[in-house]
mmJSON file of the N, C-alpha and C atoms, coordinates in Angstrom:
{"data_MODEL":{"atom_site":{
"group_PDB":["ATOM","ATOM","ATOM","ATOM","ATOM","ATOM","ATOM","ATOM","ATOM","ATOM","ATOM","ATOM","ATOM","ATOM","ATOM","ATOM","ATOM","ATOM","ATOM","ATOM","ATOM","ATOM","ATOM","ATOM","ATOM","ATOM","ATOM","ATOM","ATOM","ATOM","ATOM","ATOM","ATOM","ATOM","ATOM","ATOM","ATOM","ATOM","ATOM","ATOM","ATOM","ATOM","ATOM","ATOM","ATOM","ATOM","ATOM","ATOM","ATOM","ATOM","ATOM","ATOM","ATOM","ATOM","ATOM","ATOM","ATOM","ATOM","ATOM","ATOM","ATOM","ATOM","ATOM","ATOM","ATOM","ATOM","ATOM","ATOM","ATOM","ATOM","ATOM","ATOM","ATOM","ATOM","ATOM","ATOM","ATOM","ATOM","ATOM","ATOM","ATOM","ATOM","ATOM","ATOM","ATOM","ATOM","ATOM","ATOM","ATOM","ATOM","ATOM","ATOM","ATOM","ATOM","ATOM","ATOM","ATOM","ATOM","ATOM","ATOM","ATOM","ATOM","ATOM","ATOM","ATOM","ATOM","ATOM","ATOM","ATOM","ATOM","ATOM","ATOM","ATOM","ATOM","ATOM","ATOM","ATOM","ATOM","ATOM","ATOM","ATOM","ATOM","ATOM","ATOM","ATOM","ATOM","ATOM","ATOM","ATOM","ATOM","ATOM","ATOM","ATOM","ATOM","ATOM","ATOM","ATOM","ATOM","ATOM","ATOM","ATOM","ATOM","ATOM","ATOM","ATOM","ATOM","ATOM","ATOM","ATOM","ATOM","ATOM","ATOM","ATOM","ATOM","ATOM","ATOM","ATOM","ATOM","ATOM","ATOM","ATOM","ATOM","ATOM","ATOM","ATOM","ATOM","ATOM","ATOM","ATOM","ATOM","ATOM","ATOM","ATOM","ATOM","ATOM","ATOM","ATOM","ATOM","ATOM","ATOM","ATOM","ATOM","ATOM","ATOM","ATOM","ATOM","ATOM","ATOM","ATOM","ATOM","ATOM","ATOM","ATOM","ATOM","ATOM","ATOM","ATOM","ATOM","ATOM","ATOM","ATOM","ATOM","ATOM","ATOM","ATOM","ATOM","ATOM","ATOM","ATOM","ATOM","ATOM","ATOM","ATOM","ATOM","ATOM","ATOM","ATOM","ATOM","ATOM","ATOM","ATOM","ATOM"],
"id":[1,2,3,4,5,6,7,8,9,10,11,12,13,14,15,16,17,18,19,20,21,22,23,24,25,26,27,28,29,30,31,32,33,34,35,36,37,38,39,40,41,42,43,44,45,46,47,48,49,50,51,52,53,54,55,56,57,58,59,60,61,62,63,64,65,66,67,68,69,70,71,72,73,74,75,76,77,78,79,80,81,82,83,84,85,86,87,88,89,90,91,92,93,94,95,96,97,98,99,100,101,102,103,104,105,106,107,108,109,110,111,112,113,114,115,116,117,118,119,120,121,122,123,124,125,126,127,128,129,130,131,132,133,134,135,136,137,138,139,140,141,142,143,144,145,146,147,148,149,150,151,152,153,154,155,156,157,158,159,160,161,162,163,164,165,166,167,168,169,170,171,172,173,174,175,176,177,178,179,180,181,182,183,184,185,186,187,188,189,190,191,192,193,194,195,196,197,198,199,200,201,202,203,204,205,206,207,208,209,210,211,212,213,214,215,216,217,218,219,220,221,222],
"type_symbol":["N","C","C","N","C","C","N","C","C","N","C","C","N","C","C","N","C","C","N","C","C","N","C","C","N","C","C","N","C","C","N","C","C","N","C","C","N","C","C","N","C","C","N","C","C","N","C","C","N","C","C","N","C","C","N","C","C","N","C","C","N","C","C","N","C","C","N","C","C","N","C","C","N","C","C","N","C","C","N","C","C","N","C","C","N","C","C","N","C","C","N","C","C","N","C","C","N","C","C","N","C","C","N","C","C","N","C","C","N","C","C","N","C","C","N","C","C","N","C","C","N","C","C","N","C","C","N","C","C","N","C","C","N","C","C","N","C","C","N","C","C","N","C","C","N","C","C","N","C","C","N","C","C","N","C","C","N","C","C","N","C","C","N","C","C","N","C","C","N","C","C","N","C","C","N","C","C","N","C","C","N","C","C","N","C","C","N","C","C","N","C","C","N","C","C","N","C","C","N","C","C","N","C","C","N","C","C","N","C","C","N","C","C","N","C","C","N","C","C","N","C","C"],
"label_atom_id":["N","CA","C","N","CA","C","N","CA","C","N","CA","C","N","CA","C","N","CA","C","N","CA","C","N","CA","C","N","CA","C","N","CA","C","N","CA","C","N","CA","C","N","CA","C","N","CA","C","N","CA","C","N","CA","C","N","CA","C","N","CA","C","N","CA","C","N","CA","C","N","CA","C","N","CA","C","N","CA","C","N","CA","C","N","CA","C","N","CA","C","N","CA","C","N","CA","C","N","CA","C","N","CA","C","N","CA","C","N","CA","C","N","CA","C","N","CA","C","N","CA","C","N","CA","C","N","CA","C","N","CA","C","N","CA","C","N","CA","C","N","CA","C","N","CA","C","N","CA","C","N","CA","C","N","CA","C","N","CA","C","N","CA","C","N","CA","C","N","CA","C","N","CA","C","N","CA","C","N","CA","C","N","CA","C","N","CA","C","N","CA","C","N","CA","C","N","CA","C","N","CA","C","N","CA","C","N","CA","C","N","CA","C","N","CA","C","N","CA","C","N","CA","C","N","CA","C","N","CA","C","N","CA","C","N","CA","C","N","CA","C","N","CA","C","N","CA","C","N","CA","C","N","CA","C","N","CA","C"],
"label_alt_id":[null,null,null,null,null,null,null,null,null,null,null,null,null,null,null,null,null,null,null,null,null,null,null,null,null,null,null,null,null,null,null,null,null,null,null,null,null,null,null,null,null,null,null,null,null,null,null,null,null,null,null,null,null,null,null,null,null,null,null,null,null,null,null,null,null,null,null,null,null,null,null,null,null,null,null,null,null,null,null,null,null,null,null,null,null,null,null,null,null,null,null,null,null,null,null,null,null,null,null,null,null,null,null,null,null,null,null,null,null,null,null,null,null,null,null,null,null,null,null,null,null,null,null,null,null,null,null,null,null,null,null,null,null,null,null,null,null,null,null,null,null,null,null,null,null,null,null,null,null,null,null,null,null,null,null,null,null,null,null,null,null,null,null,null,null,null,null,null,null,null,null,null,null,null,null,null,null,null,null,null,null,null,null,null,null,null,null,null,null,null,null,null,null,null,null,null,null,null,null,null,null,null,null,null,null,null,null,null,null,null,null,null,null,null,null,null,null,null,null,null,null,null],
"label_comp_id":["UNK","UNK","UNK","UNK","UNK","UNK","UNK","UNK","UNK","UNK","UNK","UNK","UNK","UNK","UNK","UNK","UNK","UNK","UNK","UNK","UNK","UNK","UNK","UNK","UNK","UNK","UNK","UNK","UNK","UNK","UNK","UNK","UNK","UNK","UNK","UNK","UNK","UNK","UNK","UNK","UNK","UNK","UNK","UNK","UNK","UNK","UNK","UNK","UNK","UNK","UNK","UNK","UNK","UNK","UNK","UNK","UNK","UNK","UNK","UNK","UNK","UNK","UNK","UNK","UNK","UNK","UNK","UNK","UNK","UNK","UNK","UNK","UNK","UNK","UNK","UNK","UNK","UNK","UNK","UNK","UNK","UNK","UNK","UNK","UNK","UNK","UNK","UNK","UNK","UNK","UNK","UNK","UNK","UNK","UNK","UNK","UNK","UNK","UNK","UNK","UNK","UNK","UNK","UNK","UNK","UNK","UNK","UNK","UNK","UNK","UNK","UNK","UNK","UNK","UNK","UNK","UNK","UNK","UNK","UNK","UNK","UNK","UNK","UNK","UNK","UNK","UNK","UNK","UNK","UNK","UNK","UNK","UNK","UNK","UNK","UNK","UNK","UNK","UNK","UNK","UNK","UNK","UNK","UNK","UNK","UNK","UNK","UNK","UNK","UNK","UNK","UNK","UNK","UNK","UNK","UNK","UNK","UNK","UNK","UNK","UNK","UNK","UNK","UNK","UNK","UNK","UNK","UNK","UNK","UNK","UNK","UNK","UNK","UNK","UNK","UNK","UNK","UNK","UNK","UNK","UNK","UNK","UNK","UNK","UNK","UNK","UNK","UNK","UNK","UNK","UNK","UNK","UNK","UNK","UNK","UNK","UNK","UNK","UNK","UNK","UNK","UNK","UNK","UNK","UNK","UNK","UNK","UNK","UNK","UNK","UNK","UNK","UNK","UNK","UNK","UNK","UNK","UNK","UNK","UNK","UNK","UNK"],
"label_asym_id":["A","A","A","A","A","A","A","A","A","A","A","A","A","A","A","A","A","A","A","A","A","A","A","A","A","A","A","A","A","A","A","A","A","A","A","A","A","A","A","A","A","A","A","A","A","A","A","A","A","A","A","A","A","A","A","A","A","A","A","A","A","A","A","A","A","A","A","A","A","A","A","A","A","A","A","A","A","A","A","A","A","A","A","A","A","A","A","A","A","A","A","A","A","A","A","A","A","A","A","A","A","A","A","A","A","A","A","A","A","A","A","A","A","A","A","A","A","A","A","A","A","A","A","A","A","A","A","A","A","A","A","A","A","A","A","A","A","A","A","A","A","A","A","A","A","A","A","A","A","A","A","A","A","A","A","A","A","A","A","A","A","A","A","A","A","A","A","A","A","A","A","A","A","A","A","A","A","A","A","A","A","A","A","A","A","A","A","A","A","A","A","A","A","A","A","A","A","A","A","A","A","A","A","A","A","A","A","A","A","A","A","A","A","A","A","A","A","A","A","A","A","A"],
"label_entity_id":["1","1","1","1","1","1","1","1","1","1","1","1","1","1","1","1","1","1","1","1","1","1","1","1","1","1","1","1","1","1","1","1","1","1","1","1","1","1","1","1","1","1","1","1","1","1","1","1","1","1","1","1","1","1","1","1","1","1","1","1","1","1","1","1","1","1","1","1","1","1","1","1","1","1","1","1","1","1","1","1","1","1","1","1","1","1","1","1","1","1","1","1","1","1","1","1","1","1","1","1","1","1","1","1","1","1","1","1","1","1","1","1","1","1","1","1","1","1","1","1","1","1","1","1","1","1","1","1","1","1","1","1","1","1","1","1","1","1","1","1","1","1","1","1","1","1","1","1","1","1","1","1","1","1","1","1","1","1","1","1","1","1","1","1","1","1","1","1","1","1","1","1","1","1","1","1","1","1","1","1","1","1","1","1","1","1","1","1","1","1","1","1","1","1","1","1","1","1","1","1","1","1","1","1","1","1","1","1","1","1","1","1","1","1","1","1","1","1","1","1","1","1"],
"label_seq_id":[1,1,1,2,2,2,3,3,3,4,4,4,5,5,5,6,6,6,7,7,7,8,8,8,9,9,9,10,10,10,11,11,11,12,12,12,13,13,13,14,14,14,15,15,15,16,16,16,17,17,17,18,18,18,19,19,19,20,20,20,21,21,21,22,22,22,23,23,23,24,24,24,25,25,25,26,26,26,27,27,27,28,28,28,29,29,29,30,30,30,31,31,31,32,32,32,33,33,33,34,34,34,35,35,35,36,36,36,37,37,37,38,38,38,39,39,39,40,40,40,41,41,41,42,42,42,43,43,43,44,44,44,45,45,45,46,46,46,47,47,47,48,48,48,49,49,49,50,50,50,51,51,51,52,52,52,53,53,53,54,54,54,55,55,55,56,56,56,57,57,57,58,58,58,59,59,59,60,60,60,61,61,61,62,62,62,63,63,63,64,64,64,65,65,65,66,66,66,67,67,67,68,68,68,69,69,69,70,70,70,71,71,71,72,72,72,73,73,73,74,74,74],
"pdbx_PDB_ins_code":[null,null,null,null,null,null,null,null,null,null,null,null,null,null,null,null,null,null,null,null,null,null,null,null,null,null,null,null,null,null,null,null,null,null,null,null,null,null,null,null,null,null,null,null,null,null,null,null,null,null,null,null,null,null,null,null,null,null,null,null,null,null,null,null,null,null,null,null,null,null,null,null,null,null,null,null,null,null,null,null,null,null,null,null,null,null,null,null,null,null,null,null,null,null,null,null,null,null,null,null,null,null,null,null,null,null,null,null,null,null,null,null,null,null,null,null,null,null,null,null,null,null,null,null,null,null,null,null,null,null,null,null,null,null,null,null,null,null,null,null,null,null,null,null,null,null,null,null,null,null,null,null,null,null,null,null,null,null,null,null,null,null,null,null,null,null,null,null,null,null,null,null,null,null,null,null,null,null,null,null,null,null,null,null,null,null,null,null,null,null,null,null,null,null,null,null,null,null,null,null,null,null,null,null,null,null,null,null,null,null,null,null,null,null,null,null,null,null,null,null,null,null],
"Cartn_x":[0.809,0.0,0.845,2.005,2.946,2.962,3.446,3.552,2.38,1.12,0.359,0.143,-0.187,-0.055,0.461,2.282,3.327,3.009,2.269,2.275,0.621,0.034,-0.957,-0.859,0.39,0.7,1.323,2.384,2.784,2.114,1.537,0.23,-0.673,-0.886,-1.249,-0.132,0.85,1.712,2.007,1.895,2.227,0.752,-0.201,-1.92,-1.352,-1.11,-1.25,-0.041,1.149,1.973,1.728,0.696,0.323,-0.848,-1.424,-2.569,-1.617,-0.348,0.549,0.908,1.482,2.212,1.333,-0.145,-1.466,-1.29,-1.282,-1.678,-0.982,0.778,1.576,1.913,1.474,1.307,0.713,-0.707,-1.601,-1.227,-0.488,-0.441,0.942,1.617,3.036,2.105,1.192,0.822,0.035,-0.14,-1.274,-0.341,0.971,1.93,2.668,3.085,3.294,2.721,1.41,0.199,0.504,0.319,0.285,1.537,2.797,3.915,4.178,3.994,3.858,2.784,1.383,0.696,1.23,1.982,2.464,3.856,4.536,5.563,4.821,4.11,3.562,2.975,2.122,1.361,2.692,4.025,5.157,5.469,5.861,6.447,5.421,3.58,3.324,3.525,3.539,3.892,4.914,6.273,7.494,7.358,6.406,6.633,5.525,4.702,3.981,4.659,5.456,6.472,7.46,7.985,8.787,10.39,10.062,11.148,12.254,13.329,13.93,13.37,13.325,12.62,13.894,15.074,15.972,16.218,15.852,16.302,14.878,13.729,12.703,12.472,12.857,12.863,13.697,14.942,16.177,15.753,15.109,14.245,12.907,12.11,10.745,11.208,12.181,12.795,13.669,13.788,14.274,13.676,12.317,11.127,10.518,10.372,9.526,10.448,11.574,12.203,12.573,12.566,12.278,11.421,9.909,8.624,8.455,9.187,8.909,10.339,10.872,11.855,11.657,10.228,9.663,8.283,7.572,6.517,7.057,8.512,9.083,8.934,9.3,10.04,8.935,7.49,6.152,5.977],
"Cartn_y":[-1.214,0.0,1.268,1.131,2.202,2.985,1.99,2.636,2.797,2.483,3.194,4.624,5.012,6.076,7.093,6.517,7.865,8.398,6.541,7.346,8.255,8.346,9.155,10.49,10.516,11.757,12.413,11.875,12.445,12.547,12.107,12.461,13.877,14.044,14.838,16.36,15.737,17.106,17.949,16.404,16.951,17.792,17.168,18.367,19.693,19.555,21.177,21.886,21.325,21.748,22.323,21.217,21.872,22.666,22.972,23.854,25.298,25.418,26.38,27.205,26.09,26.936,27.134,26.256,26.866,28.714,28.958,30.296,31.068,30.781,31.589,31.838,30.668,31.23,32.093,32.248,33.386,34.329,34.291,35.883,36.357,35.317,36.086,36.245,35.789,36.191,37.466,37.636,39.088,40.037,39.835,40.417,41.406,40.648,40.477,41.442,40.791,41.834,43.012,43.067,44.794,45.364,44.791,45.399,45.509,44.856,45.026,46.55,46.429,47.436,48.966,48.531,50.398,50.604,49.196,49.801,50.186,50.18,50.404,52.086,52.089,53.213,54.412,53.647,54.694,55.135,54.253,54.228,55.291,54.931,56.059,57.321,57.34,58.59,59.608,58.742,59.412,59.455,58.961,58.969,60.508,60.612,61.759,62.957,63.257,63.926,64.193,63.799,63.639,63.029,62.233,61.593,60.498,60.556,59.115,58.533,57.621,55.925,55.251,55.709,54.595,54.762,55.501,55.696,55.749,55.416,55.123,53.863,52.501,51.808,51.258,52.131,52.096,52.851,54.657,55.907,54.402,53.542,53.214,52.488,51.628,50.248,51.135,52.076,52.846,52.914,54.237,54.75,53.213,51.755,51.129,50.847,50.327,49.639,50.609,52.275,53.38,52.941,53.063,52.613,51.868,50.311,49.516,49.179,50.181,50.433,50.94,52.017,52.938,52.089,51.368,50.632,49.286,48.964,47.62,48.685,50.061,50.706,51.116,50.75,51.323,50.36],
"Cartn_z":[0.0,0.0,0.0,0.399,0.447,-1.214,-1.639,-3.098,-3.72,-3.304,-4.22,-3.581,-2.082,-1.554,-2.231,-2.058,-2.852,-4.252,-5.263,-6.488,-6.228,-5.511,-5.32,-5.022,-4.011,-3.808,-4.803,-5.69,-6.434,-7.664,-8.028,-8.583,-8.276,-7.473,-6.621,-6.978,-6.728,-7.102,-8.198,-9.102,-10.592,-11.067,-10.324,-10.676,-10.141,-9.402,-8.256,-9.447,-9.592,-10.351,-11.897,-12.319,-14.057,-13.822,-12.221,-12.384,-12.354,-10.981,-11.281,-12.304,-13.286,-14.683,-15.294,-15.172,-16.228,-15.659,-14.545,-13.982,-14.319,-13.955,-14.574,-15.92,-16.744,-18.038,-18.596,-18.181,-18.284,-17.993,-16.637,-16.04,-16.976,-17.55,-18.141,-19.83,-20.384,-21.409,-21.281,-20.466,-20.435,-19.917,-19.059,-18.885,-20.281,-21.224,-22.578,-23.68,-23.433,-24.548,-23.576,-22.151,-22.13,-22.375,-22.009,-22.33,-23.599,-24.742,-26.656,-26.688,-25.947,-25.981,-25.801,-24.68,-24.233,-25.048,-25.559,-26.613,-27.498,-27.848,-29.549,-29.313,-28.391,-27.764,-28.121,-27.095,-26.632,-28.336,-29.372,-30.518,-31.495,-31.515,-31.863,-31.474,-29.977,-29.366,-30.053,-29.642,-30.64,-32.112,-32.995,-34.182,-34.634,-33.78,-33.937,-33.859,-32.66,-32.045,-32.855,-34.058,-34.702,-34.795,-34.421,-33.732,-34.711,-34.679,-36.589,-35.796,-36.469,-36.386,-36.348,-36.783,-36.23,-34.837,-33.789,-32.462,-31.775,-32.345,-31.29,-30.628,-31.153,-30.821,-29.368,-29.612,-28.817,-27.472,-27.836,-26.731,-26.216,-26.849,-26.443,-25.336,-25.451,-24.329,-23.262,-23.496,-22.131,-21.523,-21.954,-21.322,-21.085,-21.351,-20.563,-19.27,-19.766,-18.328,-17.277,-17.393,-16.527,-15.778,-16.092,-16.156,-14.967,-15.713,-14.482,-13.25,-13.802,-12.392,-11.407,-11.633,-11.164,-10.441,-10.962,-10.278,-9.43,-10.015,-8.876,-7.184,-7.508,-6.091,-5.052,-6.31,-5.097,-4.283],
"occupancy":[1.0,1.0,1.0,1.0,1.0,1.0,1.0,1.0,1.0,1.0,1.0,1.0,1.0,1.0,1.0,1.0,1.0,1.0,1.0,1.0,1.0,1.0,1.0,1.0,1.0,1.0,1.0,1.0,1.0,1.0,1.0,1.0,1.0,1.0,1.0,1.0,1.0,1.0,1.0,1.0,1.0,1.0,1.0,1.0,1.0,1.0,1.0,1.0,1.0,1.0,1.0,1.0,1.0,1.0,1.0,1.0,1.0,1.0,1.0,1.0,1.0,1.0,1.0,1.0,1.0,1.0,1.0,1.0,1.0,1.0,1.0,1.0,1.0,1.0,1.0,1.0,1.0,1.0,1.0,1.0,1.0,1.0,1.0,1.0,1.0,1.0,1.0,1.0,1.0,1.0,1.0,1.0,1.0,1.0,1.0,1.0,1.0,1.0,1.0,1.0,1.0,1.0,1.0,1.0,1.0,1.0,1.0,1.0,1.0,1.0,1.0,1.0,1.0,1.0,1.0,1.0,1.0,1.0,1.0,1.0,1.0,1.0,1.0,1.0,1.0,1.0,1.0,1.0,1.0,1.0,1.0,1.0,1.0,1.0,1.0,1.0,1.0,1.0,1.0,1.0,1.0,1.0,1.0,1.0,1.0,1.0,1.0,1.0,1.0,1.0,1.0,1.0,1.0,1.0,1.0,1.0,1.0,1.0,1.0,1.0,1.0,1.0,1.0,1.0,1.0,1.0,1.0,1.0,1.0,1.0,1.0,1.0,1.0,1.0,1.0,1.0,1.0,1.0,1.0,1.0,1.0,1.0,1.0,1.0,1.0,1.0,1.0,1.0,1.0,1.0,1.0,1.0,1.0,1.0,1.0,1.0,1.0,1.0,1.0,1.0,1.0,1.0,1.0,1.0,1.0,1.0,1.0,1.0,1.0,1.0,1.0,1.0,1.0,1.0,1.0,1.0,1.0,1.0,1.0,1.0,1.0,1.0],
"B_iso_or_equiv":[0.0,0.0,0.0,0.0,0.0,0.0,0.0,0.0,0.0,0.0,0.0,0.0,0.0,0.0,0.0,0.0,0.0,0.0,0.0,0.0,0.0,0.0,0.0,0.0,0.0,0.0,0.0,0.0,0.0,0.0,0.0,0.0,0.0,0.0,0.0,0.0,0.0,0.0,0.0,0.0,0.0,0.0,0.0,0.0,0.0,0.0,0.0,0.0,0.0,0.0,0.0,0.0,0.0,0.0,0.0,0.0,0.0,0.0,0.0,0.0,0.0,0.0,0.0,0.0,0.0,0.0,0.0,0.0,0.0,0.0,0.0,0.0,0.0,0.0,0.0,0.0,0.0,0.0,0.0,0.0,0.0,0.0,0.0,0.0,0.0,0.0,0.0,0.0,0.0,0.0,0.0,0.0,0.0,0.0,0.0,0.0,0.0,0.0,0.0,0.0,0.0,0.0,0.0,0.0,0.0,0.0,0.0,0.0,0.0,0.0,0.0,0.0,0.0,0.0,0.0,0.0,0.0,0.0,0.0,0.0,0.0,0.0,0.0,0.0,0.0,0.0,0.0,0.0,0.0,0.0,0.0,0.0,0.0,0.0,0.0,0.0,0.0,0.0,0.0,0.0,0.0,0.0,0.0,0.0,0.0,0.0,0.0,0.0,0.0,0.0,0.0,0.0,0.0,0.0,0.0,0.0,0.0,0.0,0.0,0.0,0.0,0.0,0.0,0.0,0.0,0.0,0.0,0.0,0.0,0.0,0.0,0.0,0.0,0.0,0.0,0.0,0.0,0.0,0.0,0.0,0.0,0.0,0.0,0.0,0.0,0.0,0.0,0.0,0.0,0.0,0.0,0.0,0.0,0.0,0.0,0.0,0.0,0.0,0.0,0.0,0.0,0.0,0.0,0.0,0.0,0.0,0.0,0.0,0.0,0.0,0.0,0.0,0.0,0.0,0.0,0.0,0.0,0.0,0.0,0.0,0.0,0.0],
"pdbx_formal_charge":[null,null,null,null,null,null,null,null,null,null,null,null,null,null,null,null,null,null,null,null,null,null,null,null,null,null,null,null,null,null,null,null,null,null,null,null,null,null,null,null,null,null,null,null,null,null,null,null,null,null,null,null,null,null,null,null,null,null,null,null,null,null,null,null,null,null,null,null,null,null,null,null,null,null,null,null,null,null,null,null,null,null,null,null,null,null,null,null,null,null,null,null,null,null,null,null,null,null,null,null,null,null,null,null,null,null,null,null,null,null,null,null,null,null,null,null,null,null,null,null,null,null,null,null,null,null,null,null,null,null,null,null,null,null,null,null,null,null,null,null,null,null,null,null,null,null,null,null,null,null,null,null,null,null,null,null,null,null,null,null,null,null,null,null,null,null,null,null,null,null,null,null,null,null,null,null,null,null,null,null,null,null,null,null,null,null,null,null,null,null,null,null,null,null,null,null,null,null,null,null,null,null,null,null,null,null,null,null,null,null,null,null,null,null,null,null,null,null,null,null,null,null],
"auth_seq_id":[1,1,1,2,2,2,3,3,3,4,4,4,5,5,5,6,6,6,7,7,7,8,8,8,9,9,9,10,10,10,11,11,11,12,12,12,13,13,13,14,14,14,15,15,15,16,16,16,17,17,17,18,18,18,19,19,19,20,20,20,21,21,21,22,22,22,23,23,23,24,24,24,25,25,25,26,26,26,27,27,27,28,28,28,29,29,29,30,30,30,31,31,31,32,32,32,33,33,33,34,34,34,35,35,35,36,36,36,37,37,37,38,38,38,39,39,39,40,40,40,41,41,41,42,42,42,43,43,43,44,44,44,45,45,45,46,46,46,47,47,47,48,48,48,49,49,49,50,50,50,51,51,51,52,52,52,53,53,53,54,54,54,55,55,55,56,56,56,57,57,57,58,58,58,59,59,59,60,60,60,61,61,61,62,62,62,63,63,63,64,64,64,65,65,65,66,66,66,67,67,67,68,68,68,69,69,69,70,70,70,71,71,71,72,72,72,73,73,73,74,74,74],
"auth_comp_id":["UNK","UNK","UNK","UNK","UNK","UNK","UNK","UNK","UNK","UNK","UNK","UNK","UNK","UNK","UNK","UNK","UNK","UNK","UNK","UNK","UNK","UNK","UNK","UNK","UNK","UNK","UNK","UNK","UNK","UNK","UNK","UNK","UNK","UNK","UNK","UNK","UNK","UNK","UNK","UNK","UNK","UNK","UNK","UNK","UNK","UNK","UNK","UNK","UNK","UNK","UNK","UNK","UNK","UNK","UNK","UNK","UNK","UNK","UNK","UNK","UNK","UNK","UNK","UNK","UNK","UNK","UNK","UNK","UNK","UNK","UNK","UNK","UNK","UNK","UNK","UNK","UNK","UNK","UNK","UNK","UNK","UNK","UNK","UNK","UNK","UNK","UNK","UNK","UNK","UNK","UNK","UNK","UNK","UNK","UNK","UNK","UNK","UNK","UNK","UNK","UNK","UNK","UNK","UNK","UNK","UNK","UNK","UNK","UNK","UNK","UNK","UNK","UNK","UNK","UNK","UNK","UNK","UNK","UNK","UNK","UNK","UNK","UNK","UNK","UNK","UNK","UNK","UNK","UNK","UNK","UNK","UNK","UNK","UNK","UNK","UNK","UNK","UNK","UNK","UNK","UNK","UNK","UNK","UNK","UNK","UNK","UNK","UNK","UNK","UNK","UNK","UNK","UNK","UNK","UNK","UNK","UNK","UNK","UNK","UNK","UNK","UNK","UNK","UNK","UNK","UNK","UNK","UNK","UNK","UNK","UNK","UNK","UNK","UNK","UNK","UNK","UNK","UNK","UNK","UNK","UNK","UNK","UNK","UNK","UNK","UNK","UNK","UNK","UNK","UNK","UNK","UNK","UNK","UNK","UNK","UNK","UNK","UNK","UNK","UNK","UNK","UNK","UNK","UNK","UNK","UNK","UNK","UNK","UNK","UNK","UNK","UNK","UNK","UNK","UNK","UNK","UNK","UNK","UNK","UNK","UNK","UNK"],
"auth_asym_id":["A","A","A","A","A","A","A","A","A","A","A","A","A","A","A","A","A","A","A","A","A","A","A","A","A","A","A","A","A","A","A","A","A","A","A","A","A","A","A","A","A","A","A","A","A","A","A","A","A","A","A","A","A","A","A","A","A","A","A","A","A","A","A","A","A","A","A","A","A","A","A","A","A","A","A","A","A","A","A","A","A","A","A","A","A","A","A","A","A","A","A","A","A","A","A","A","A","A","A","A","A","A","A","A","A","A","A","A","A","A","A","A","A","A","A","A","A","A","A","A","A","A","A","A","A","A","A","A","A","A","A","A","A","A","A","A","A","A","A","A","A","A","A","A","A","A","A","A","A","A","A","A","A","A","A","A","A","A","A","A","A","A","A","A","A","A","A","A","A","A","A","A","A","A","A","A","A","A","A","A","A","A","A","A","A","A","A","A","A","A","A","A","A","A","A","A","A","A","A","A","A","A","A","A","A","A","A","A","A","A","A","A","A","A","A","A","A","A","A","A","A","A"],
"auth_atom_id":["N","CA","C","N","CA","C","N","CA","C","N","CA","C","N","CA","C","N","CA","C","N","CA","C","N","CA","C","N","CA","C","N","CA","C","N","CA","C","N","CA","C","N","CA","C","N","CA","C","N","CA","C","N","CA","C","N","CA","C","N","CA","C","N","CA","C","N","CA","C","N","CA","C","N","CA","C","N","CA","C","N","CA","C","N","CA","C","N","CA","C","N","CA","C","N","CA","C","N","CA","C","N","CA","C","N","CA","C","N","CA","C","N","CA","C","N","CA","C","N","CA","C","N","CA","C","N","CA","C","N","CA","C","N","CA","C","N","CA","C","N","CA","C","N","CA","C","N","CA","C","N","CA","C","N","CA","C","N","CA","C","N","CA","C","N","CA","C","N","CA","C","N","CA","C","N","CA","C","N","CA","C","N","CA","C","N","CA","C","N","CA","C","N","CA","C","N","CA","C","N","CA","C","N","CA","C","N","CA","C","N","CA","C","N","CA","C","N","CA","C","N","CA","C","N","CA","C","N","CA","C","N","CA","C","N","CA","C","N","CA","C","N","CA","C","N","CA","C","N","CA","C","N","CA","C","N","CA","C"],
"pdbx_PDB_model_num":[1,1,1,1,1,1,1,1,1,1,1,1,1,1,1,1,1,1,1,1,1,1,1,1,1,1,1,1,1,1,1,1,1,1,1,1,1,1,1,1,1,1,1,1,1,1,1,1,1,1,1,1,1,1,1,1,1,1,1,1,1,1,1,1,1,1,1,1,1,1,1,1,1,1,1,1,1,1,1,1,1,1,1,1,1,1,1,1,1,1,1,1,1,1,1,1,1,1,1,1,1,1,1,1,1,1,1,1,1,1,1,1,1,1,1,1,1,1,1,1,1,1,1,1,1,1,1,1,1,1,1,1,1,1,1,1,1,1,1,1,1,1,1,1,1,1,1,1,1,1,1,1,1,1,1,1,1,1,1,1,1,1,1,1,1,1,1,1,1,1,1,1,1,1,1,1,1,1,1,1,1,1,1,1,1,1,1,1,1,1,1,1,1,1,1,1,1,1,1,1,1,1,1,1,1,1,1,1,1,1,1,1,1,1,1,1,1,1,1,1,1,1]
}}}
């Protein structure tokens, strides 16, 4: 009976475990879409502004990781 127990439990673990990465997958995909969102947002921003286009891409990934250097510190 021992071993069916353990493989029960571990059984048991590997659920709890693929319900885990189900969650964190989500939360890093919606993570994702919003961070693509506010680059794109940032990129029209500067392109309105008049800004080259060879150095907005380079100015957009600043201004995000500013951003969230700034919301890690709240």
């Amino acid at each position: 009976m021992d071993l069916y127990n353990e493989l029960n439990y571990k059984i048991k673990q590997l659920n709890e475990s693929l319900k885990r990465l189900s969650e964190n997958g989500s939360k890093y995909a919606e993570a994702e879409r919003d961070y693509k969102i506010l680059l794109r947002q940032e990129v029209l921003k500067l392109r309105d502004e008049g800004q080259a286009i060879g150095v907005i891409s380079l100015t957009c990934y600043g201004i995000l990781k500013l951003q969230k250097l700034d919301l890690k510190e709240m």
